[in-house]
TORMI-397117 format. One line per 8 residues: number of its first residue (from 1); for each residue x, y, z of N, C-alpha, C, O. Coordinates in steps of 0.05 Angstrom, whole numbers. Last residue first. Layout:
REM TORMI-397117
NUM) X:Y:Z:X:Y:Z:X:Y:Z:X:Y:Z | ...
***
This chain:
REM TORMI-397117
333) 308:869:-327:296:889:-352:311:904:-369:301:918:-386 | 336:822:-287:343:850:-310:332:854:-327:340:844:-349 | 291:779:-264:314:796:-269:311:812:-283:290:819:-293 | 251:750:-212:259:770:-224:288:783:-234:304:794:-219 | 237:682:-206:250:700:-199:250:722:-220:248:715:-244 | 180:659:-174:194:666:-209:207:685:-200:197:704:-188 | 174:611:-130:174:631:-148:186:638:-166:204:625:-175 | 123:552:-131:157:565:-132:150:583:-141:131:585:-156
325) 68:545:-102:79:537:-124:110:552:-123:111:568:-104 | 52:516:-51:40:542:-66:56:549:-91:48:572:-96 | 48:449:-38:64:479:-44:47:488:-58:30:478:-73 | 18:404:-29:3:423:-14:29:446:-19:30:463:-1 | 38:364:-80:24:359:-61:20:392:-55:19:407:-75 | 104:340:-114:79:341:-118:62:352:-79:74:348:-58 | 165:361:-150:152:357:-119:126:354:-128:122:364:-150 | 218:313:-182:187:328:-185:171:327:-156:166:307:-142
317) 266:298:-194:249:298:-168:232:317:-178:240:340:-178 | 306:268:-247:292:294:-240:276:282:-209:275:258:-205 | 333:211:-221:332:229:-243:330:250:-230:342:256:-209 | 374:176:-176:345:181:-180:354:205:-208:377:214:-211 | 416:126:-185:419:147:-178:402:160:-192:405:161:-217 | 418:59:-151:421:88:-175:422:110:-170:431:116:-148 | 453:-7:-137:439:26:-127:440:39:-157:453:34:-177 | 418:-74:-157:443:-47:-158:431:-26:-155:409:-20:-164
309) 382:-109:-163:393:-94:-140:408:-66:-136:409:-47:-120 | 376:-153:-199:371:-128:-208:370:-103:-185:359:-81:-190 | 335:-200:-156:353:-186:-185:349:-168:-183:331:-157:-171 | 336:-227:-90:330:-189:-96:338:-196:-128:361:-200:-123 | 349:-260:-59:319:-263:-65:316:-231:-87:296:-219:-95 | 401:-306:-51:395:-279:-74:364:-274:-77:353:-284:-97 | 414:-337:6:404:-333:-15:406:-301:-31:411:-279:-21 | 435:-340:64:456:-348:34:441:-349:15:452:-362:-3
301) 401:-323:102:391:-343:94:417:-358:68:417:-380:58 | 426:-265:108:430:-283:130:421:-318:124:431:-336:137 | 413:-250:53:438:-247:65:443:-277:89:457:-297:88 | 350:-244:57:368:-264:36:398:-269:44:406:-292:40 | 353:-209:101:344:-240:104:348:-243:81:370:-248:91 | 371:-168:67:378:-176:85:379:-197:99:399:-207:108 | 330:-160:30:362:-165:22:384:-170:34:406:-174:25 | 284:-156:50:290:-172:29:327:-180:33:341:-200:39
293) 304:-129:113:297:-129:88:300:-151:78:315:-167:89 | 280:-146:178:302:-145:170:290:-138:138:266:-143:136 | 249:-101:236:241:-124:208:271:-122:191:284:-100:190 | 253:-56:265:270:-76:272:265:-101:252:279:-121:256 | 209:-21:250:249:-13:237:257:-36:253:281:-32:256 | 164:-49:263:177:-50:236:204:-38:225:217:-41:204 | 179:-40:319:182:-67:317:186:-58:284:209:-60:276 | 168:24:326:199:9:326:199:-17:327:221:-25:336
285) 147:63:271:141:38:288:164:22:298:178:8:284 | 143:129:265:146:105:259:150:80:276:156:84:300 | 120:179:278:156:183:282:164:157:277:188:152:281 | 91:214:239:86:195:261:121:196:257:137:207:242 | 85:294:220:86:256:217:94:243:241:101:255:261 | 46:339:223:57:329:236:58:295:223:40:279:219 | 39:385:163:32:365:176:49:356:194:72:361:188 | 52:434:133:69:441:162:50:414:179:44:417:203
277) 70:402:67:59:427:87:69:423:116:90:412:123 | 85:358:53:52:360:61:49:380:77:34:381:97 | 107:347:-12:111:360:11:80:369:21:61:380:9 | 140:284:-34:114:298:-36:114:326:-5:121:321:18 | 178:277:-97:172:272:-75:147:293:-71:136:309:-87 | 196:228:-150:176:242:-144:177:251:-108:176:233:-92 | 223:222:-216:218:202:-191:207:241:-180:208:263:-190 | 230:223:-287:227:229:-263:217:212:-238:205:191:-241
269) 282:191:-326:255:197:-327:251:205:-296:267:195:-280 | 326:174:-354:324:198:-347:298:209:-333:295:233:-328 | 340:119:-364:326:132:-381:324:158:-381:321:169:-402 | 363:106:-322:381:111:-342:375:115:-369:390:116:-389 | 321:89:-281:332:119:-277:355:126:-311:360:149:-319 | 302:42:-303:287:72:-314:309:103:-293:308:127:-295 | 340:17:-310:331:14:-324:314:45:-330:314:61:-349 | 342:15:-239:369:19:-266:359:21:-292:378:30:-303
261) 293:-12:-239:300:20:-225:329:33:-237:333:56:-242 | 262:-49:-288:274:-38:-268:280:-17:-257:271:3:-269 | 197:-43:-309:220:-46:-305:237:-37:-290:232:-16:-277 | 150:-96:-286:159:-80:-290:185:-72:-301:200:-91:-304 | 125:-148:-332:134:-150:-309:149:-122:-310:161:-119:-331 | 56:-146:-349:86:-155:-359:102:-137:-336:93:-117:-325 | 1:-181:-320:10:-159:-322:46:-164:-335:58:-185:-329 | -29:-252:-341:-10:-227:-312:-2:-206:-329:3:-212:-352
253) -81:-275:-375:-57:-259:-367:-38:-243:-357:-32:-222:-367 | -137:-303:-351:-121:-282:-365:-91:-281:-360:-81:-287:-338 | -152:-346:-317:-149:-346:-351:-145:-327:-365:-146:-329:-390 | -144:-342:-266:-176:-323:-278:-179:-329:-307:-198:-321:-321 | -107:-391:-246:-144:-381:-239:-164:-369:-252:-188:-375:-253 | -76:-393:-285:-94:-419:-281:-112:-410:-272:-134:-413:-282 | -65:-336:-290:-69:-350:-309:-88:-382:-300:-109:-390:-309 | -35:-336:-240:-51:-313:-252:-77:-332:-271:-99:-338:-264
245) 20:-362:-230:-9:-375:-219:-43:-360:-236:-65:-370:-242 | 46:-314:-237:50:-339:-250:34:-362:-251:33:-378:-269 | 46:-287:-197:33:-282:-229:36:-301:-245:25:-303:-267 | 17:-302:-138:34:-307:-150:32:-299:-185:12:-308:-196 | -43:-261:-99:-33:-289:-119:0:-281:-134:6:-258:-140 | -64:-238:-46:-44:-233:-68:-35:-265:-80:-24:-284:-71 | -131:-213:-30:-109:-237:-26:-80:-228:-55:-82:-215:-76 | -153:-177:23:-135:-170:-6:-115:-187:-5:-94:-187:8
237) -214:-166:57:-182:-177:52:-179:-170:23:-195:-162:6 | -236:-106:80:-235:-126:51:-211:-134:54:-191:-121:55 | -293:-77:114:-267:-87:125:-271:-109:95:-290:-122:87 | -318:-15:151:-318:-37:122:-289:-49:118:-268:-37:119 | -355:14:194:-332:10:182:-337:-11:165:-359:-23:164 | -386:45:246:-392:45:220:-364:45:207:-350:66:206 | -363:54:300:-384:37:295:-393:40:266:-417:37:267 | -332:96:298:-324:73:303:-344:51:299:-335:29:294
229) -330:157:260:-355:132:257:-343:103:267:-341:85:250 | -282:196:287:-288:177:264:-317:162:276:-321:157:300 | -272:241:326:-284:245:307:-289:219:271:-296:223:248 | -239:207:361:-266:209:367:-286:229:334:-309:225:326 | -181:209:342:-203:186:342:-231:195:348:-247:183:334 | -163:271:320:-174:259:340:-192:232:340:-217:234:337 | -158:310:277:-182:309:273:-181:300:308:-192:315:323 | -109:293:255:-110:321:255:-134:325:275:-131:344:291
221) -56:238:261:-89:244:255:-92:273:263:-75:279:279 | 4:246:223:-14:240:246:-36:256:243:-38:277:231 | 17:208:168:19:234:172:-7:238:205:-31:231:205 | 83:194:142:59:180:152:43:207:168:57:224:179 | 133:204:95:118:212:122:79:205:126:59:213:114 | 182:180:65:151:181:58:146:187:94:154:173:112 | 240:156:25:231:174:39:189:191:41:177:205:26 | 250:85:31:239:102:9:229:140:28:208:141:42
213) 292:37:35:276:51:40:278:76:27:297:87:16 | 269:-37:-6:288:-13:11:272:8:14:249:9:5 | 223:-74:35:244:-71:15:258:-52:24:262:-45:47 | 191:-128:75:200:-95:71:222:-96:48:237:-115:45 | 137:-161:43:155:-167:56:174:-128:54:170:-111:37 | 73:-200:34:91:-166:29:113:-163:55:108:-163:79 | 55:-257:8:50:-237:25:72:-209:20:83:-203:-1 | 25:-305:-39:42:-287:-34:38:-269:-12:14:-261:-10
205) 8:-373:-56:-2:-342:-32:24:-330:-31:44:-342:-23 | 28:-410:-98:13:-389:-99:14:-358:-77:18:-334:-81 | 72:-438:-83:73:-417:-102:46:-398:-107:46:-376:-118 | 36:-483:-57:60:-460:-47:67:-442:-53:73:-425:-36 | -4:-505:-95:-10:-486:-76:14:-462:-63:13:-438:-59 | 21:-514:-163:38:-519:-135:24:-494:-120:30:-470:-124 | -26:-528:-203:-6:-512:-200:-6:-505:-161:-21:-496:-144 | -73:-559:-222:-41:-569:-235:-23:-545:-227:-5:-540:-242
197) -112:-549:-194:-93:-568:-184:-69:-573:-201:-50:-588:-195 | -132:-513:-221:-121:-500:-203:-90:-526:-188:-67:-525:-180 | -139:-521:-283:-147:-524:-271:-130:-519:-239:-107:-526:-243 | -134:-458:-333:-126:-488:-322:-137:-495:-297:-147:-476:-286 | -173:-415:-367:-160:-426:-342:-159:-461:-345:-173:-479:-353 | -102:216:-181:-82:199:-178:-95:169:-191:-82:149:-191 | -103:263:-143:-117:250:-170:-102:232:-171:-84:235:-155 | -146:283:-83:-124:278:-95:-133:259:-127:-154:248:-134
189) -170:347:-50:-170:311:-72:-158:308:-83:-152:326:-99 | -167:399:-20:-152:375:-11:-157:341:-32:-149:318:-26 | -196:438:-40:-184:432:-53:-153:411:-47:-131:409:-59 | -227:451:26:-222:456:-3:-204:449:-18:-184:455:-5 | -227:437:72:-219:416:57:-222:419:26:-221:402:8 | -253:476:108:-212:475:107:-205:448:88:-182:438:88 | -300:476:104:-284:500:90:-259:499:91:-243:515:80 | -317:424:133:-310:426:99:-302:451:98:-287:448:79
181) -320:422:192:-282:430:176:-292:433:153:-277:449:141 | -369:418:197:-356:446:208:-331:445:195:-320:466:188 | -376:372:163:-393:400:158:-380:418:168:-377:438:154 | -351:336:192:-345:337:161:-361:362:166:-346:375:181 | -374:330:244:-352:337:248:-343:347:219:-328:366:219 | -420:312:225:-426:334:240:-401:351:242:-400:376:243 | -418:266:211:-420:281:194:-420:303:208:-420:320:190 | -340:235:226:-371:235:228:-379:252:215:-361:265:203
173) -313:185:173:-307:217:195:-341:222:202:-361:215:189 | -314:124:165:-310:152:153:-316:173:175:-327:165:195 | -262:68:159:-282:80:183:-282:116:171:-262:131:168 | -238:8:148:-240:33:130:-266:46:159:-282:33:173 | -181:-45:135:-206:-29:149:-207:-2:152:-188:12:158 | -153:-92:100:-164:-55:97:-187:-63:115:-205:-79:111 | -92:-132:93:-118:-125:104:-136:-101:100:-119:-84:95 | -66:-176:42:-69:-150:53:-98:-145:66:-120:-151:56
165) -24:-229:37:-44:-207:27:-42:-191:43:-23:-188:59 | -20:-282:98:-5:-268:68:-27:-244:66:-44:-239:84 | -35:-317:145:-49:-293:128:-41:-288:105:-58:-291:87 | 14:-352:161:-11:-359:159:-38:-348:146:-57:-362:138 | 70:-370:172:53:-354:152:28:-368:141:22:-384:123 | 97:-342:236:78:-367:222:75:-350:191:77:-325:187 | 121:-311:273:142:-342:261:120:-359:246:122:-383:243 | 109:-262:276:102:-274:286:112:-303:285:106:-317:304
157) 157:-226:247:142:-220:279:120:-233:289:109:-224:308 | 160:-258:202:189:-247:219:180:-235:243:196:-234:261 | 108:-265:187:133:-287:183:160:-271:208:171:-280:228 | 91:-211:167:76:-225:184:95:-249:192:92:-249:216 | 139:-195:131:126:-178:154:122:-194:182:133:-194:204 | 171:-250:100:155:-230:101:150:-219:129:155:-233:149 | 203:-289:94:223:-255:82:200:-236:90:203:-212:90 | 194:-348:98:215:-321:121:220:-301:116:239:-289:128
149) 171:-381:63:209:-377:68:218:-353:83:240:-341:83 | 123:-365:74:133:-396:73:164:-394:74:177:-409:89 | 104:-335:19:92:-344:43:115:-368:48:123:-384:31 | 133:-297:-31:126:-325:-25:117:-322:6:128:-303:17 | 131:-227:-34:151:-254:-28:132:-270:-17:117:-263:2 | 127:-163:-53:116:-194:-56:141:-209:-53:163:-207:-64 | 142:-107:-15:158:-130:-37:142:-148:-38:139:-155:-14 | 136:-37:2:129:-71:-1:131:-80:-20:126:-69:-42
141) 197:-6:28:175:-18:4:162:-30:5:174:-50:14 | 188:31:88:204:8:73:190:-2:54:168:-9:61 | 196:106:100:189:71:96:198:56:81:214:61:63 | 211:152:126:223:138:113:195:117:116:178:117:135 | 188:199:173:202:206:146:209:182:127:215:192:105 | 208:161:225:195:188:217:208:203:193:230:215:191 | 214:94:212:220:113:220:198:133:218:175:128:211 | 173:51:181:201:42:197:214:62:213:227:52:232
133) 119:37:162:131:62:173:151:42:189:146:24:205 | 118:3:95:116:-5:124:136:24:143:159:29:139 | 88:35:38:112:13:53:107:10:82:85:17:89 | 66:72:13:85:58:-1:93:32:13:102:13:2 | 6:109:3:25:91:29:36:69:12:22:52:1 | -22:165:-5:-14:140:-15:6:134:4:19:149:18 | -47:218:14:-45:208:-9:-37:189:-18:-41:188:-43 | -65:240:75:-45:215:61:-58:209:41:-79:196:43
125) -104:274:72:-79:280:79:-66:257:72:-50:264:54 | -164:259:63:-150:263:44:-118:260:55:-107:241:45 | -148:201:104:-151:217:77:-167:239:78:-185:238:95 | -97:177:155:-126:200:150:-119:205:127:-96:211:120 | -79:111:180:-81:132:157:-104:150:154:-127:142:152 | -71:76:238:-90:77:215:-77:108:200:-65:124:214 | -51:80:292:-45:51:274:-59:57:241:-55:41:224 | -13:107:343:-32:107:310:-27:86:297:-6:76:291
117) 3:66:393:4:82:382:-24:80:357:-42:64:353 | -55:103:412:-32:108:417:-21:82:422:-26:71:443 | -103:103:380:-80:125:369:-59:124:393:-45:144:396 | -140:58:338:-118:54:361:-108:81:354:-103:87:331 | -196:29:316:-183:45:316:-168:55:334:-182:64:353 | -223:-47:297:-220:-11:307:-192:3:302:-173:-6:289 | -186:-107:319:-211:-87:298:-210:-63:316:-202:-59:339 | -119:-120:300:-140:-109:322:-165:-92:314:-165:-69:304
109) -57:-139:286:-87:-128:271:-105:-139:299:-103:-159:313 | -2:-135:313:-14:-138:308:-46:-133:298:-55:-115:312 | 36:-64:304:20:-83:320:12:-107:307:20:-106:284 | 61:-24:268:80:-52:258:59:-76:292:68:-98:299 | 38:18:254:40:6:283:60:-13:285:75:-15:305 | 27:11:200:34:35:208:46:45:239:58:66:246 | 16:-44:181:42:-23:164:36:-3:177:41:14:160 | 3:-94:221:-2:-65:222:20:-53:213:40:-49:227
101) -10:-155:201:10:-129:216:9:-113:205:13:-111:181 | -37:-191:176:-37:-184:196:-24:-170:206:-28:-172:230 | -10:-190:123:-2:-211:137:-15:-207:170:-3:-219:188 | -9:-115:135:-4:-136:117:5:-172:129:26:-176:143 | -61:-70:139:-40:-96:150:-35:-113:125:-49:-122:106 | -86:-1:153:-68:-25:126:-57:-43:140:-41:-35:157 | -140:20:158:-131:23:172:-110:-3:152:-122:-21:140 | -166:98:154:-161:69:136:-135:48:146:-112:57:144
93) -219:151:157:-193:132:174:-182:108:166:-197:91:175 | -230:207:118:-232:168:127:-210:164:147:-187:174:149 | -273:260:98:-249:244:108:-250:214:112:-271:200:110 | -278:273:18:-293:264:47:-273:244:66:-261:224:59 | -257:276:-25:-246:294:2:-265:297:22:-269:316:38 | -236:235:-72:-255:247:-70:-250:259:-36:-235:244:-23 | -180:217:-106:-215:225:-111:-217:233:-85:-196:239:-74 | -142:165:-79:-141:184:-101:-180:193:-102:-199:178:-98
85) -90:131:-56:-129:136:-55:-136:157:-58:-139:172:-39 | -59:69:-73:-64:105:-72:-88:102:-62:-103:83:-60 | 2:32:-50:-26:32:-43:-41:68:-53:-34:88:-40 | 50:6:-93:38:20:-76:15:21:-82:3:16:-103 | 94:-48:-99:69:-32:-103:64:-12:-76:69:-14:-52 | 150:-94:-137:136:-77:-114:111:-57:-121:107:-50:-144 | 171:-169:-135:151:-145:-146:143:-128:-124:135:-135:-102 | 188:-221:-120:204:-191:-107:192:-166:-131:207:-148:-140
77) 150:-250:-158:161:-249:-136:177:-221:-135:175:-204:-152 | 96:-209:-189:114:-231:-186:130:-235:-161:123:-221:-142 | 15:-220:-167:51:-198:-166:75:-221:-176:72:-245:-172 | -49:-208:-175:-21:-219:-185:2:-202:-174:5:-177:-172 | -109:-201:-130:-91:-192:-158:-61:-200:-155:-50:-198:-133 | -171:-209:-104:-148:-214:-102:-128:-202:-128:-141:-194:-148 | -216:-195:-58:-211:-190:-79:-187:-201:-84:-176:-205:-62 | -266:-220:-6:-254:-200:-17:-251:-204:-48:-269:-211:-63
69) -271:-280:31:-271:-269:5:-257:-243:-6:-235:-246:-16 | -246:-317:64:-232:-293:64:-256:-274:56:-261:-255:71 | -258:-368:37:-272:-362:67:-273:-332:77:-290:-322:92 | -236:-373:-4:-258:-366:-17:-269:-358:18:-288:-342:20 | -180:-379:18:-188:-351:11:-215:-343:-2:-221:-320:-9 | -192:-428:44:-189:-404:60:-193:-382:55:-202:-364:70 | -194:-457:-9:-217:-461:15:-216:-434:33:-236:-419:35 | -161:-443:-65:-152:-450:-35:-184:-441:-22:-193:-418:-26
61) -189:-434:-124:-177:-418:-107:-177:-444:-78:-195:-461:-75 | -222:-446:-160:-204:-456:-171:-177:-445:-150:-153:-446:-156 | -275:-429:-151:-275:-462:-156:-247:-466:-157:-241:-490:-156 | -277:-374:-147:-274:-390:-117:-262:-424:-124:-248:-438:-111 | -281:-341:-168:-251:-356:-191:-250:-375:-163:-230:-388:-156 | -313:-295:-161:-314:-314:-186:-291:-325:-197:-281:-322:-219 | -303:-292:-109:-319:-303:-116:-320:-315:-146:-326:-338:-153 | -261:-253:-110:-249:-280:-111:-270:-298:-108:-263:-321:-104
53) -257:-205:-166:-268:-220:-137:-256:-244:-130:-240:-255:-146 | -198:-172:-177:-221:-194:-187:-229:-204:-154:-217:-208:-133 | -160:-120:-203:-173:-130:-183:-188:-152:-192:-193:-152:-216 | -94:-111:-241:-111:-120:-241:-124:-127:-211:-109:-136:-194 | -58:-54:-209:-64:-82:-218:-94:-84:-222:-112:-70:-213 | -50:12:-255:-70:-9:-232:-60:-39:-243:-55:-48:-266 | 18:44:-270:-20:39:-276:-25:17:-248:-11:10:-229 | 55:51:-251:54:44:-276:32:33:-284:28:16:-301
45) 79:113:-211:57:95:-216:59:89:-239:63:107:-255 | 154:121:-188:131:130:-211:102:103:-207:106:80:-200 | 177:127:-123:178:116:-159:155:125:-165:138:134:-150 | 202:186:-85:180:166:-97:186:156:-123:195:169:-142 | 272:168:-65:246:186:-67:227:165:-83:230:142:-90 | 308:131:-15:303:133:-51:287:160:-56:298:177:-42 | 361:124:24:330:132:27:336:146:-11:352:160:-24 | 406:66:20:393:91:16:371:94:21:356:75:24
37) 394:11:34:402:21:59:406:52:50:409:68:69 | 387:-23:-6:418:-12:-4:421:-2:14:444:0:22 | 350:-37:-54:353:-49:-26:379:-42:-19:396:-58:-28 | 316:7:-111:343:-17:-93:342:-18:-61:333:0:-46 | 258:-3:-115:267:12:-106:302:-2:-92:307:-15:-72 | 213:-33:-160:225:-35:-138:252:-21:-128:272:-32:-139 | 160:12:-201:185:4:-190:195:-4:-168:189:11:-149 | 94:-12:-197:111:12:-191:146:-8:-188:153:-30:-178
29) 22:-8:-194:48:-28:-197:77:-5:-201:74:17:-211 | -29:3:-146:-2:9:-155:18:-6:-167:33:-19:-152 | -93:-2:-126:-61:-21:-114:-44:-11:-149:-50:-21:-170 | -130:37:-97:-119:22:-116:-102:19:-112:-90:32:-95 | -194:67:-66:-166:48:-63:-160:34:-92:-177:24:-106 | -241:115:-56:-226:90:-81:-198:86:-72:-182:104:-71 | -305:135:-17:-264:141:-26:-259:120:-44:-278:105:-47 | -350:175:7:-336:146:4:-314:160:-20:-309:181:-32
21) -395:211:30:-378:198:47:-375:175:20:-394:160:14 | -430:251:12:-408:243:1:-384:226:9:-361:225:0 | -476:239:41:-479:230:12:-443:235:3:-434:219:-14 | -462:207:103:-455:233:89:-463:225:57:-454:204:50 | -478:152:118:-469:167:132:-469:198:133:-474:213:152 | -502:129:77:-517:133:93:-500:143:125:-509:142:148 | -456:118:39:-474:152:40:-492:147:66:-496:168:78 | -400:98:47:-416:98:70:-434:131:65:-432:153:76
13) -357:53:0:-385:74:-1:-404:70:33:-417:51:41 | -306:46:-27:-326:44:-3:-338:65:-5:-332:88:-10 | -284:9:-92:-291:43:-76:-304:40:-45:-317:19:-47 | -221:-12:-104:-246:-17:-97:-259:18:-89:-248:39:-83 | -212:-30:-189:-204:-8:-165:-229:-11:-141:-252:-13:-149 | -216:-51:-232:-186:-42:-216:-187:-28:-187:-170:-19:-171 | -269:-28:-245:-244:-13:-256:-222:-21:-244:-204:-4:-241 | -291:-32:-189:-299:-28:-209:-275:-17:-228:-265:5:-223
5) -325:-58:-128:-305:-66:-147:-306:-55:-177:-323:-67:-191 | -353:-33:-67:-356:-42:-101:-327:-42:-109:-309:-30:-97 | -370:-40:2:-348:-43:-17:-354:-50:-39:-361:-73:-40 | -422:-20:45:-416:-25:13:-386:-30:9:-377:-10:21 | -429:-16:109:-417:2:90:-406:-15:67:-383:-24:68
***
């Protein structure tokens, strides 16, 4: 099953499954969400990171990640993102680690597909995955933080940092099973260089560490593992470079650095939640609600890994997703 790169964005393509079998992942740059131990609502999307193979920048990349290959893109430090997958309403199973750990299991990474517990995401129904399931109803942001100083996922449940980035394994619904539900998937799609040695390897590999938490339900499989293609999947690391590093490898220029969550709530501007109807959510992973935050392990370490921290207080909430829309109330003629 094909993975293309196009726009920022990867697509998987399995037609020789279903001609419409395949979906688009994009990585999100987005406000970091204060670390306070509030539940936030959704931040806003501030467009796509940049994607690039890591074939064409192998000469100037670490041995491991040209071994990796995939794709890779910039974050700064304590930069946050989300994951969308927007288009098209052929189902998938998709399965997210970060550093090797399972943002939905908080397991270690295991090829295939696990439901007890659920380790993977069904699309259409999940429209985007912000963070690491810590509870039922909540997750925790993901934060870029350095490899190497203890703030990340993979680092705090296993004591190495040895992966960083991001994992995707992708498995599409069978076709037999897509044909009898397509009448219940109507209108379920969603829209949505220097030379390498003059810059400190350490600083480069970034991995995804939990931030604060953000109200988001993970949403359990509808369908049943057996209705996925276990034997037909597509699997892309997703290395994360430092933005600051950006530049020696591809010779462009990192993305300008978001702005803050004080910054834009005191603009007035909207934040977002999503209602998915009468879906069942996972009730969340009890090793990832036991991961400490950014701001937490900075705490316990006597460091400041977080600027610009301070709580807010969200604007408008705009609902998005599966309501039939509000009603209009009637008055006095």
């Amino acid at each position: 099953m094909p993975v293309t790169l196009d726009r920022d964005a990867l697509t998987f393509h399995a037609d020789d499954v279903h001609p419409d079998a395949r979906f688009t992942l994009e990585f999100q740059r987005t406000l970091r969400i204060p670390d306070d131990g509030r539940d936030y609502p959704l931040p806003p999307g501030l467009g796509r990171f940049p994607l690039r193979h890591v074939d064409d920048h192998a000469a100037r990349l670490p041995h491991s990640w040209v071994a990796r290959g995939g794709v890779l893109f910039p974050m700064y430090q304590a930069e946050a993102m989300w994951i969308a997958f927007p288009g098209r309403r052929y189902p998938f199973a998709v399965k997210i680690a970060t550093g090797k750990i399972n943002a939905v299991s908080g397991e270690p990474w295991v090829p295939g597909l696990n439901r007890d517990p659920q380790d993977y995401c069904v699309l259409p129904e999940q429209p985007w995955l912000d963070g690491y399931a810590v509870e039922k109803g909540v997750i925790r942001q993901f934060v870029a933080m350095p490899l190497g100083q203890g703030y990340t996922a993979e680092e705090q449940l296993t004591g190495a940092a040895e992966h960083g980035g991001l994992q995707i394994e992708v498995f599409p619904m069978k076709p037999e099973v897509y044909e009898r539900i397509l009448p219940d998937l109507a209108g379920t799609a969603y829209a949505g260089a220097a030379p390498l040695e003059s810059v400190q390897l350490a600083s480069l590999d970034m991995g995804l560490a939990p931030g604060g938490r953000m109200t988001q339900e993970i949403y359990e499989d509808p369908y049943g593992v057996d209705a996925w293609e276990s034997q037909v999947s597509s699997r892309c690391f997703v290395s994360i470079a430092n933005s600051l590093t950006w530049a020696a490898i591809t010779g462009e220029a990192p993305p300008t650095e978001p702005p803050s969550a004080a910054d834009y709530a005191a603009a007035g501007l909207p934040w977002f939640d999503y209602y998915g109807g009468d879906r069942a959510a996972l009730k969340g992973a009890e090793r990832l609600g036991k991961l400490k935050s950014v701001r937490e392990m900075g705490e316990k370490k006597a460091e400041t890994p977080l600027p610009e921290n301070q709580s807010v207080e969200p604007g408008p909430v705009i609902t998005l997703g599966d309501s039939e829309g509000t009603v209009v109330r009637e008055g006095d003629f």
